[in-house]
C-alpha positions as CSV (number, residue, x, y, z in Angstrom):
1,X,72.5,21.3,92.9
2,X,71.2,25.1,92.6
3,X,73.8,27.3,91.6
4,X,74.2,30.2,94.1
5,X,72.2,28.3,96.7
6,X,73.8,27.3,99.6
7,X,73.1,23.3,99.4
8,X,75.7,21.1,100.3
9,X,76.5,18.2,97.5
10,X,78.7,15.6,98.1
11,X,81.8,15.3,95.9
12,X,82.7,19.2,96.0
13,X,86.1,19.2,97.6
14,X,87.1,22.2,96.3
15,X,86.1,24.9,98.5
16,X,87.4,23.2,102.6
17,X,90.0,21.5,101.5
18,X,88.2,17.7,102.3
19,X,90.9,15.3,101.8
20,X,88.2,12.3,101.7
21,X,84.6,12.6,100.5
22,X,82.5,9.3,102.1
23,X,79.2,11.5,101.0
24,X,79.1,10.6,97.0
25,X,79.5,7.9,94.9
26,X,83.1,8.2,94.1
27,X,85.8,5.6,93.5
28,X,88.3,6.4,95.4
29,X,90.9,4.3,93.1
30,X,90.3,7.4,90.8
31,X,89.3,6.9,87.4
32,X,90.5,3.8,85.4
33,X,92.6,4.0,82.6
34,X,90.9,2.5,80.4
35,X,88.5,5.3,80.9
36,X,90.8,7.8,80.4
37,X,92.1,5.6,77.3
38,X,88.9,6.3,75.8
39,X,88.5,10.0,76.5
40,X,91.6,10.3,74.3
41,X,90.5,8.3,71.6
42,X,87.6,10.3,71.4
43,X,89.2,13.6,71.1
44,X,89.5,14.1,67.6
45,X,85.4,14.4,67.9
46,X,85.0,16.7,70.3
47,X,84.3,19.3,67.2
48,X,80.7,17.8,66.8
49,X,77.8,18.6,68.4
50,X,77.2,15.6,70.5
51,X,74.2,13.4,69.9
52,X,71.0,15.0,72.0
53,X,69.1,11.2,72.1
54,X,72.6,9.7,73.1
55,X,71.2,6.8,71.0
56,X,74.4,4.5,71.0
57,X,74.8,4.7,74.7
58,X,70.9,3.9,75.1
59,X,71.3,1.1,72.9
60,X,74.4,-0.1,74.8
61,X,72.8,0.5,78.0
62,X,69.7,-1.3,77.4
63,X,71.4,-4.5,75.7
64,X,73.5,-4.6,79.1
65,X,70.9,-4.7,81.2
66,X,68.5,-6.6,79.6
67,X,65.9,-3.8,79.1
68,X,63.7,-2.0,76.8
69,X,65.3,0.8,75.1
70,X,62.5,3.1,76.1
71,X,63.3,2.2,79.3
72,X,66.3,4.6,79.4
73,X,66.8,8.1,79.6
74,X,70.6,9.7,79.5
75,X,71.5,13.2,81.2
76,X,74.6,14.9,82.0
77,X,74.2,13.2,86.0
78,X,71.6,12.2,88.1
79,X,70.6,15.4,89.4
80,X,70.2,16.8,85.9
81,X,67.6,13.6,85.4
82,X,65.9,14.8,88.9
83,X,65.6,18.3,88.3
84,X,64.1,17.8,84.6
85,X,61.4,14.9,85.9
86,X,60.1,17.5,88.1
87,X,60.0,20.4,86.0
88,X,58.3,18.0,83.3
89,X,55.9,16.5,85.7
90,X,55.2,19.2,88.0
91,X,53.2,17.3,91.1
92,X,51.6,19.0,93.7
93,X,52.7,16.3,95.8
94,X,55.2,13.7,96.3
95,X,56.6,11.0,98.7
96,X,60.5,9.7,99.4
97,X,61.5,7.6,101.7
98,X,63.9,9.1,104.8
99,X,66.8,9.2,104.4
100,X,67.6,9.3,101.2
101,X,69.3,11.6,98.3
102,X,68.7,15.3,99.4
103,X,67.9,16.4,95.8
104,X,65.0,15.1,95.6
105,X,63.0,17.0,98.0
106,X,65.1,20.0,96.6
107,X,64.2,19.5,93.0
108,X,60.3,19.1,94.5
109,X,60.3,22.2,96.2
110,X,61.8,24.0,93.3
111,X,58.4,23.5,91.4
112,X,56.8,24.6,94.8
113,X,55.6,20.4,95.4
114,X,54.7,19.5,98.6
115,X,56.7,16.7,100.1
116,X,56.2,14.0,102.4
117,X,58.4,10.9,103.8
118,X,58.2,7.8,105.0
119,X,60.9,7.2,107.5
120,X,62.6,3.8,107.5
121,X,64.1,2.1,110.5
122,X,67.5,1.6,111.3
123,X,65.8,-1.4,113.5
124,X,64.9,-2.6,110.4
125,X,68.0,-2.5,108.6
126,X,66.2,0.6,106.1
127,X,64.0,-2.2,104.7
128,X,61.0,-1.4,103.3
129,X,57.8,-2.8,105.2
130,X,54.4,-3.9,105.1
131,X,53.0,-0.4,106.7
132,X,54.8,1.4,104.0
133,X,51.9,0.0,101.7
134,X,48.9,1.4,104.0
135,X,51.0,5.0,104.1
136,X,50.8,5.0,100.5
137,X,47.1,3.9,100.0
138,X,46.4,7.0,102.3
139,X,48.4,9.8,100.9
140,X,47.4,11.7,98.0
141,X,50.5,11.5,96.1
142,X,51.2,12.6,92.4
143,X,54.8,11.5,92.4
144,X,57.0,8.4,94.2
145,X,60.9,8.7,94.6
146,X,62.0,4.9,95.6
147,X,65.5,4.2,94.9
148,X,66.7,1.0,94.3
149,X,69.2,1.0,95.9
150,X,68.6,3.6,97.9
151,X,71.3,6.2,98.7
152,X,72.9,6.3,101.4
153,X,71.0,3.6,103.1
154,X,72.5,0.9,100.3
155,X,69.5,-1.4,101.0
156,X,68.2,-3.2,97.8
157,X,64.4,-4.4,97.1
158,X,63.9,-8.0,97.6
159,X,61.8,-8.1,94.1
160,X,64.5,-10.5,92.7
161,X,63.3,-13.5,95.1
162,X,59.7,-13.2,93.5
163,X,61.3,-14.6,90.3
164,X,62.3,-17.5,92.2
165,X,60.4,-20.5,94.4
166,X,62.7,-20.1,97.2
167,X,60.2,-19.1,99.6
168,X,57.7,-21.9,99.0
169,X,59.9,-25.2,97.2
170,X,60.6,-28.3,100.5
171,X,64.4,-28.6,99.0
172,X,66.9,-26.2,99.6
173,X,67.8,-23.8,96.9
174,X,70.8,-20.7,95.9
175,X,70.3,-17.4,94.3
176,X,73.0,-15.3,93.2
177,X,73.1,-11.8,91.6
178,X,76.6,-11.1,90.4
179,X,76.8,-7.3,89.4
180,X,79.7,-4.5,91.0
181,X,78.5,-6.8,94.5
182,X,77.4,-10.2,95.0
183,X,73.6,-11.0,96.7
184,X,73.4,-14.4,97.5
185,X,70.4,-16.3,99.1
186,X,70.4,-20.3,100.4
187,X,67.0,-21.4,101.6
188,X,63.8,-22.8,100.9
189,X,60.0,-22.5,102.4
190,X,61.5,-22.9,106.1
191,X,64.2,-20.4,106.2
192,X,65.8,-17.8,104.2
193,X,69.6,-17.3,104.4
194,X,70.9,-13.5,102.7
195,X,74.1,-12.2,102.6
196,X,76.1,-9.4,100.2
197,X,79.8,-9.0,99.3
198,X,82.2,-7.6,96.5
199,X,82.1,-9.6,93.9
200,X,81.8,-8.1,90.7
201,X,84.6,-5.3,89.1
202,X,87.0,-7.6,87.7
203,X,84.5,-9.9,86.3
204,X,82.8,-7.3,84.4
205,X,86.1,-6.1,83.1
206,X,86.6,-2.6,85.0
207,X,90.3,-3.9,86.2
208,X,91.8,-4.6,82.4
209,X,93.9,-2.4,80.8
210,X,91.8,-3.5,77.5
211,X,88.4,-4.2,79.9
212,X,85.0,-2.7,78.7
213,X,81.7,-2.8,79.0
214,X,79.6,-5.1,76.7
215,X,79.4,-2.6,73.5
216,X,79.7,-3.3,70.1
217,X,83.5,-4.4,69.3
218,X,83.9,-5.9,72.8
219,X,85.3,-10.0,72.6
220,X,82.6,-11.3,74.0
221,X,83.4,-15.0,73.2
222,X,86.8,-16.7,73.2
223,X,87.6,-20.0,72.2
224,X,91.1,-21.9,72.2
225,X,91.5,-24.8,69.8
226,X,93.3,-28.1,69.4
227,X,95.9,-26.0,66.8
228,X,96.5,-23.7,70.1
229,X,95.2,-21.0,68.5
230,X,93.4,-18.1,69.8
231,X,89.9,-17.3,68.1
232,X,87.3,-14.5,69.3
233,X,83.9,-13.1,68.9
234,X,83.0,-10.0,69.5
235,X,79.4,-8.2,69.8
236,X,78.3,-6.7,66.3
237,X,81.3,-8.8,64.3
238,X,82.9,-5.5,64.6
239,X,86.9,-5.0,64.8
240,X,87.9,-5.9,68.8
241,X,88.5,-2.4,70.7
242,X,88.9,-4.5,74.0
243,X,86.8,-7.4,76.1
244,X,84.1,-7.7,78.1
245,X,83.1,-9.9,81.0
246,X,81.9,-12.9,79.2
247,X,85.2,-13.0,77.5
248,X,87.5,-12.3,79.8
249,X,85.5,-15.5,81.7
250,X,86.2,-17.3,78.6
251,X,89.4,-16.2,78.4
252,X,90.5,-17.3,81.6
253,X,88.7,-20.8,81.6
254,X,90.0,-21.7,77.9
255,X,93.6,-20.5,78.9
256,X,93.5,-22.7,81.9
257,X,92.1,-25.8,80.2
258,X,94.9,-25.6,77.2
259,X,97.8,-25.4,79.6
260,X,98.2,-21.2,79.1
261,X,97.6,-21.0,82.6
262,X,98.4,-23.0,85.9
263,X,95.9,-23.3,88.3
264,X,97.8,-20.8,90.7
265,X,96.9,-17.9,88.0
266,X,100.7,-17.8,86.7
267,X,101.1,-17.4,82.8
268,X,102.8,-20.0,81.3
269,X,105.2,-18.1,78.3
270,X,106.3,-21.8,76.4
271,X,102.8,-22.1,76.0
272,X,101.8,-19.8,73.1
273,X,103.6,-17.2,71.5
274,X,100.6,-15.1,72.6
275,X,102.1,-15.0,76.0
276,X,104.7,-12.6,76.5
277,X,105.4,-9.3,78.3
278,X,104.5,-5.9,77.9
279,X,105.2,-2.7,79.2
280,X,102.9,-1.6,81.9
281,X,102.8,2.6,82.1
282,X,101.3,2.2,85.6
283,X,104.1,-0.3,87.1
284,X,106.7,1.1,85.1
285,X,107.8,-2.4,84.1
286,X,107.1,-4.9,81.9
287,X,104.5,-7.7,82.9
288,X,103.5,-11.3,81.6
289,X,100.0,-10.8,79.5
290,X,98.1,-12.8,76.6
291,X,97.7,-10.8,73.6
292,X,94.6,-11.6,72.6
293,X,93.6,-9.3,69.5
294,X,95.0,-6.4,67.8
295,X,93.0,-2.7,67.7
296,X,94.7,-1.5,64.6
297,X,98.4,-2.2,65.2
298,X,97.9,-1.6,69.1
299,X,97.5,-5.1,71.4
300,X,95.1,-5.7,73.0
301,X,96.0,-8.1,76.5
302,X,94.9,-9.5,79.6
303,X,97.9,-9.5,82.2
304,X,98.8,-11.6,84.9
305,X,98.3,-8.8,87.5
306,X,94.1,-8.6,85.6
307,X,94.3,-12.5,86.2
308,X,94.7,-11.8,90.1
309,X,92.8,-9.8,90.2
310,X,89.6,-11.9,88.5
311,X,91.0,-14.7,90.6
312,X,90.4,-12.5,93.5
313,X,86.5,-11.7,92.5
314,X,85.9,-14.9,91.2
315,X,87.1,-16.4,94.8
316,X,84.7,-13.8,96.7
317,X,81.5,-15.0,95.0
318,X,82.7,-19.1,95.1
319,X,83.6,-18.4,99.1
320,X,80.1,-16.4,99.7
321,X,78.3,-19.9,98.6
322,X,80.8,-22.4,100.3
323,X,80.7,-20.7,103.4
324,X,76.9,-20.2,103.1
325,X,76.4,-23.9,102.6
326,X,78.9,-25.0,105.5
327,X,77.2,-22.7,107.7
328,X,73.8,-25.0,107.7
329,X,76.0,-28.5,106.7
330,X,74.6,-28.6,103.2
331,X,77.1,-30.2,100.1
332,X,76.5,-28.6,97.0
333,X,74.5,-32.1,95.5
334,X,72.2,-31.3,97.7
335,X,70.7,-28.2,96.0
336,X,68.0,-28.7,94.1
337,X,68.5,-25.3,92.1
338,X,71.3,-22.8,91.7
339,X,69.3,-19.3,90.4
340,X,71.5,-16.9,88.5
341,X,70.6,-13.1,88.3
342,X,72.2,-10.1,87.1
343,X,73.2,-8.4,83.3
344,X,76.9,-10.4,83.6
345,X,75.3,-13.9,84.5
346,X,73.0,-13.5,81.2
347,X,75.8,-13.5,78.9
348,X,78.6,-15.3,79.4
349,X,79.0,-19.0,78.9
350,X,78.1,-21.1,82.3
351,X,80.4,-23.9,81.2
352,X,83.5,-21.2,82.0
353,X,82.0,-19.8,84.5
354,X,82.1,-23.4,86.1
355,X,86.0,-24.1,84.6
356,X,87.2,-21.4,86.8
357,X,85.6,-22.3,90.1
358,X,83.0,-18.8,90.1
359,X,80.2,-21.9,91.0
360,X,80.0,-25.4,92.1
361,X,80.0,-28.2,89.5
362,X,76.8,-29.2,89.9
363,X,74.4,-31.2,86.6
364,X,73.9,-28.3,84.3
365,X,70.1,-28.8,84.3
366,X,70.1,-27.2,87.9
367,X,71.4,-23.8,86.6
368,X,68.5,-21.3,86.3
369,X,69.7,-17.8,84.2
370,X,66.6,-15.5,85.5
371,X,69.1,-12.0,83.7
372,X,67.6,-8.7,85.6
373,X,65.8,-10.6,88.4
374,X,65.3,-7.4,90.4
375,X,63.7,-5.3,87.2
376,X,61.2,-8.2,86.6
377,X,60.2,-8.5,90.9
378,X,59.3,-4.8,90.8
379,X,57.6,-5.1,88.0
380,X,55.9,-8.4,89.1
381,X,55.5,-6.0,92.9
382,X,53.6,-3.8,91.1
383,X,51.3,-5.3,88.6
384,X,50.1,-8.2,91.1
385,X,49.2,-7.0,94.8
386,X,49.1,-10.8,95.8
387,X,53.2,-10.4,95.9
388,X,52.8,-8.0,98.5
389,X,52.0,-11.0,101.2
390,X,54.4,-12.9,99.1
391,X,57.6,-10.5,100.0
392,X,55.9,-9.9,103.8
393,X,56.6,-13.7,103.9
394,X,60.2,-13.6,102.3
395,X,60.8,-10.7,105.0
396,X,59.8,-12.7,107.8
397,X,61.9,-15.8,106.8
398,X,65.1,-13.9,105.9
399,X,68.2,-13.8,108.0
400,X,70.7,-11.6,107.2
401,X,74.5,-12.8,107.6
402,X,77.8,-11.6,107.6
403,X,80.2,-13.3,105.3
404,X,83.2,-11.6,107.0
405,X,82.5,-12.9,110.9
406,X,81.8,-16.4,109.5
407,X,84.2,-19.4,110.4
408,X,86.8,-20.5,107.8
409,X,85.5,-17.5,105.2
410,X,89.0,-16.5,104.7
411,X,90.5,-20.0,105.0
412,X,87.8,-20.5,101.9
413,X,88.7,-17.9,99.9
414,X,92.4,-18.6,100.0
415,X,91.5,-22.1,98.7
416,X,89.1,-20.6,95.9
417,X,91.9,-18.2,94.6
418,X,93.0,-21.4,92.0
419,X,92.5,-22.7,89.4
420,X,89.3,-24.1,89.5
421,X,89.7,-24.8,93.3
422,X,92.6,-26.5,95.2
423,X,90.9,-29.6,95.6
424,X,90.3,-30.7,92.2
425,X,87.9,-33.6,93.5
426,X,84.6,-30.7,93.7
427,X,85.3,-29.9,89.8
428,X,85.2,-33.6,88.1
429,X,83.5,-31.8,84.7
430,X,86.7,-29.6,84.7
431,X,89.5,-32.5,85.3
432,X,87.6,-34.3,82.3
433,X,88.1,-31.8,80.3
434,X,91.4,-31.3,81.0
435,X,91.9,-34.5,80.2
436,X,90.4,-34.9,76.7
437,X,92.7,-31.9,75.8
438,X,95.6,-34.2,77.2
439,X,96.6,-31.5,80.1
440,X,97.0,-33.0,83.5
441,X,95.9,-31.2,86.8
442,X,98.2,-31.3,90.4
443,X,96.6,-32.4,93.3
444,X,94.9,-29.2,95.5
445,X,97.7,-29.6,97.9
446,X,100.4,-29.6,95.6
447,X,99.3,-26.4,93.9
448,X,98.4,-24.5,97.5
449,X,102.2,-25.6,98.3
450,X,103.4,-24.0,94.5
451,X,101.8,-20.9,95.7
452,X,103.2,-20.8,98.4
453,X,106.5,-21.3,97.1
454,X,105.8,-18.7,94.8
């Protein structure tokens, strides 16, 4: 934003009085406590001179999504980032795509750049096509803004799919990308079935009081053994300042398998002495929680409202593939390989992820961890041209679906929200389990009608 210029930026709500802002990026939960949680324990070093390279968030950045460090530059915003590229580059002329984020023609014009755009359809759901290629070849351009996602269009770049043979195996085939949403994909060389949905927050940790992002001192790894007792990882061997995705998964699936949990999600206090309540400043009551590791002298937990919560996610992304593979009559046995994308499906341990019902118990082998799927397509996009025909292909076979308008999608989800499902009969690995650790598991009918008792 130029200061003194009249150029409208989303997010300013202080001068009309806007009550709701749709026009930026902007939770409107407002900001999580454990945010705020860590703004106050950094306080006592707001006397330094903060570091210009931002080297530990780079670091932490890069190990999260599975990237070069040199990959990364950090700046006080985006449009601090925008502004600096173009008064470091300086082209004479540059292309976006229309619409998109204002600021970049803005910044361009600044340095007196010429722009031009390429409009995309709303026909065409915003996606990029084959004539955008030809465009290109014919303007001479010195820069190319192409967001991915693009803003406000929200459309992603299929480049994740070239990592995969979805588009040319004869059996049929999933690919999921868990991050803050879920992009799933059933299909093989005859069709192409695609579909998006909220997935992701709690299972990345962003709903825990204790939840963080994978840094050094996050429990990364939790393990309960046959003494009960609670032991933990966490990245760097450092002292536990809170847990990350991967262990609140394993946290969750461990819990459940030694009797810590039921398989409605209700904390089970006779289990451990780990289990009991705690005050909760937002509530204004005390709540069930595992204490799962100590900061100091302050404990560190996972309640049962964070275990809702993840049972909520974790039900999204287990409904988006059920209902996929009703849609076309397809079991799960009869995928011949379940692709896995995305920094949190890197990292955690796949045998929780299947203990707690986020995917289908299928023969491990079929599992396919591909980590930043879309990074790699766009790179693959643009070092080979012969993908180009490749994603015209993907394009043409693709159907887009809604999860919400499709028959027995909530009827699904309400059965996903257990423990690993309410029909224990899809999860065999899991009831083993259960059963070498001497824990017994209720039929799915008996624990919908608990529930509902509840």
């Amino acid at each position: 934003m130029l200061y003194g210029v009249k150029n409208p930026h989303g997010g300013d709500r202080y001068g009309d009085g806007i009550a709701l802002d749709f026009s930026a990026n902007v939770s409107p939960l407002g900001t999580p406590k454990c945010v705020t949680e860590a703004i106050e324990r950094g306080l006592p070093e707001l006397y330094r001179y903060p570091d210009p390279y931002c080297r530990a968030l780079v670091q932490a950045i890069a190990r999260y999504e599975g990237v070069p460090g040199e990959f990364i530059l950090c700046g006080n915003g985006a449009s601090e980032l925008i502004y600096a590229y173009c008064e470091a580059v300086r082209p004479g002329r540059a292309m976006e795509l229309a619409p998109t984020f204002s600021e970049y023609s803005l910044a361009l014009q600044r340095r007196g750049c010429g722009v031009v755009r390429f409009a995309l359809s709303q026909e065409e759901k915003f996606d990029l096509q084959e004539r955008f290629l030809a465009r290109l070849a014919r303007e001479k351009i010195d820069a190319l803004f192409l967001c991915n996602p693009n803003n406000p269009t929200g459309r992603l770049i299929a480049g994740g799919l070239l990592e995969t043979d979805l588009d040319t195996r004869e059996d049929l085939a999933l690919f999921l990308d868990i991050g803050t949403n879920g992009e799933l994909v059933l299909g093989c060389r005859d069709f192409l079935l695609m579909g998006a949905g909220a997935a992701g927050p709690a299972l990345e940790g962003a709903v825990s009081h204790s939840g963080m992002r994978a840094e050094p001192g996050a429990i990364c790894s939790v393990k309960i053994g046959a003494d009960n007792r609670l032991r933990y990882q966490t990245i760097g061997d450092l002292p536990p300042k809170g847990i990350c995705g991967s262990g609140i998964l394993d946290l969750i699936a461990e819990g459940f398998l030694s009797g810590w949990i039921d398989s409605a999600g209700n904390l089970q206090k006779s289990a451990s002495p780990c289990i009991r309540d705690v005050w909760d400043d937002t509530r204004q009551r005390n709540v069930p929680a595992i204490i799962y590791a100590y900061d100091g002298n302050v404990p560190l937990y996972f309640t049962q409202d964070d275990i809702g919560e993840f049972l909520t996610c974790k039900a999204a992304a287990h409904t988006m593939v059920a209902t996929l593979l009703e849609s076309v009559n397809v079991s799960p046995s009869e995928i011949g390989a379940f692709y896995l994308a995305g920094g949190f499906g890197t990292h955690y341990d796949l045998e929780s992820a299947i203990t707690v019902g986020l995917y289908p118990d299928l023969p491990r082998e079929k599992f396919k961890i591909l980590g930043n799927s879309s990074l790699a397509g766009a790179k693959r996009l643009l070092l080979d041209t012969g993908c180009r025909a490749r994603l015209d292909q993907i394009r043409a076979l693709a159907t887009y679906v809604q999860f919400g308008e499709m028959e027995k999608f909530v009827e699904n989800m309400q059965a996903a929200r257990f423990l690993p499902h309410t029909d224990a009969s899809r999860y065999p690995s899991v009831m083993r389990r259960l059963r070498e650790r001497g824990k017994t598991f209720p039929p799915g009918k008996l624990a919908a009608e608990r529930s509902g008792a509840d």
